[in-house]
N, C-alpha and C positions, 0 to 999 in steps of 0.2 A: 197430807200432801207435801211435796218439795216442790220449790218453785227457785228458778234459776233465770234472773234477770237480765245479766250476762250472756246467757246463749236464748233464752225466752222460751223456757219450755217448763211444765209442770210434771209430774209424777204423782197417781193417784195410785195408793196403794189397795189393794186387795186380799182379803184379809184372808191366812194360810196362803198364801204365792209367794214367796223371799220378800217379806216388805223390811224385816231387819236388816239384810243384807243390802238392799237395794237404798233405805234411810241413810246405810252407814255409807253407803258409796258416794251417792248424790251429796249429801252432807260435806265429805272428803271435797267433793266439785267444785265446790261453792252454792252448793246449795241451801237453803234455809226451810226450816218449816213454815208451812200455812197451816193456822186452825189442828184440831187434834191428831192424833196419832193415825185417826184412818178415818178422816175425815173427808168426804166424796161429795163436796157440793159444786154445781156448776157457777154458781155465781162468783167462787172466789177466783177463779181462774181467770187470769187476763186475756181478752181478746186478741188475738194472730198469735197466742203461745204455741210450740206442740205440747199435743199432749201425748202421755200414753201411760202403759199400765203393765203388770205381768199379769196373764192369766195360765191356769193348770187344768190338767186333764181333770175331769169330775171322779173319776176313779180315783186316782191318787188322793185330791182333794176332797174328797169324801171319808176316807182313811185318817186322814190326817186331822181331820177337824174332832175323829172320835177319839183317836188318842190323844189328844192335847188338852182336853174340854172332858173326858170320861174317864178314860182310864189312868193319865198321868195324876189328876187329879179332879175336881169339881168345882172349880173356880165359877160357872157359869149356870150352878144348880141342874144342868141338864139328865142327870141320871135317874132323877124323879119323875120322867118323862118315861122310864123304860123299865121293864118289869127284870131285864137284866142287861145294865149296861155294859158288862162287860163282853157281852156277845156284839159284832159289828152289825148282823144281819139284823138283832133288835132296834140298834142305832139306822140303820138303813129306812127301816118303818117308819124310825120319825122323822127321819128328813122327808120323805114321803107326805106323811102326816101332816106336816106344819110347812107344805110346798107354798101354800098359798100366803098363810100368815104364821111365822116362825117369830115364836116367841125370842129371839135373839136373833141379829140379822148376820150373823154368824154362821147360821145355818139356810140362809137365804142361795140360792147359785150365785154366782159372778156377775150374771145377766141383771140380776133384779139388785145386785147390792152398786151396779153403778148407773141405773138409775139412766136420769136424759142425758150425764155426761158424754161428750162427743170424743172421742179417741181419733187420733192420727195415727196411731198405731200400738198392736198388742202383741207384747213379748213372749215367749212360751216358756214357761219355768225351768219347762228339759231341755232347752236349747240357749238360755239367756247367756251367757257370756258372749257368743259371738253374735244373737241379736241383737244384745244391746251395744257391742263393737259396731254393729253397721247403722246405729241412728245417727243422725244429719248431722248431730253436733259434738260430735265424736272423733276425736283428730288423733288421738294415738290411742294404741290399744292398751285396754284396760282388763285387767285381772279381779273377776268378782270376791271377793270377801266371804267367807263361807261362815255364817253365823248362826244354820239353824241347829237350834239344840233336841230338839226330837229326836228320839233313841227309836219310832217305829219306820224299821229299815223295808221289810218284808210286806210292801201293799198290799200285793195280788195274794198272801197267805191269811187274809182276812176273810176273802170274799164264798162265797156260798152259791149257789145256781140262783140263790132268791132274792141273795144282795145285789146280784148283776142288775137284776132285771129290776131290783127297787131301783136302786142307783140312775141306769139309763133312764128310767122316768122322771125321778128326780133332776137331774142335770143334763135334758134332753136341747132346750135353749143352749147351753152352754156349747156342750157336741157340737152343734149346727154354727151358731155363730166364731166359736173360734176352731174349728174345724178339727174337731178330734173325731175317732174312730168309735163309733159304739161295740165295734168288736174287742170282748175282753183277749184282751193278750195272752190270757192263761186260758183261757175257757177249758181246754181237754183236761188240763190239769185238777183242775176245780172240779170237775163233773167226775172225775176217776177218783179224786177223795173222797168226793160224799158216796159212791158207790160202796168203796171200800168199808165206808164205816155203818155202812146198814148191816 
């Protein structure tokens, strides 16, 4: 978390949503850390803070959590978990899988990794430089810092007809509470490759 006494607002990061980027901003601000690097407890937060957070579309961040965690490398042992990790759709099953209890909460949704914490407000990863221009304590405008090192560019070139559908069930909370589309963006696309390739 960051916590900014000065203007009296916290930052609770969310793990794969820009939290480098957003560390290094708020930091820049006068901000300071509380407790670990993605640490989400409501107790340390001061009461009348704002607070807020960035949340991502479950699609994207669904992607994202396999390349960083699978294929980049294995930092998290999770590929012992999948009979081939380097397929996303196999990766899709175990988020599935471990919906209820994920052996790393890594792989938990957004919903369940913040827990009773109270938000004021949730930034949208694809939209955050001018959402977080228009939070309260924001006096001139600011240019976000562009820090994520992830080489996986091509999201929607991951997905499967079957990862769609594990995915939305997977990060169905998430859809609903931060208001994303369960319509996949590409769906015609997706469904004409796997035609092609039978």
């Amino acid at each position: 978390m960051i916590q900014n006494d000065e203007h009296e607002y916290v930052f609770v990061s969310t793990m794969k949503c820009g939290t480098h980027t957003m560390y290094e901003l708020l930091k820049g601000l006068g901000g300071r850390r509380v407790g670990g690097f993605h640490t989400c407890d409501p107790r340390l937060i001061p009461l009348g803070y704002f607070v807020f957070t960035v949340c991502r579309n479950p699609f994207t961040r669904a992607v994202s959590i396999w390349w960083s965690t699978c294929v980049r490398d294995d930092r998290y042992r999770f590929r012992r978990f999948m009979p081939d990790w380097k397929s996303f759709e196999c990766f899709a099953e175990c988020l599935l899988r471990f919906k209820n209890k994920p052996p790393h909460i890594l792989l938990a949704t957004q919903t369940k990794w913040h827990g009773p914490v109270v938000f004021d407000r949730y930034l949208k990863l694809e939209n955050l430089e001018p959402e977080f221009n228009a939070l309260p304590f924001v006096q001139d405008h600011v240019v976000l810092p562009r820090l994520n090192t992830s080489t996986y560019k091509d999201y929607w070139e991951a997905y499967t007809p079957d990862a769609i559908e594990m995915v939305r069930e997977w990060g169905k909370e998430d859809f609903e509470k931060f208001g994303y589309t369960t319509e996949f963006p590409h769906a015609s696309s997706v469904v004409q490759q796997t035609e092609e390739e039978k």
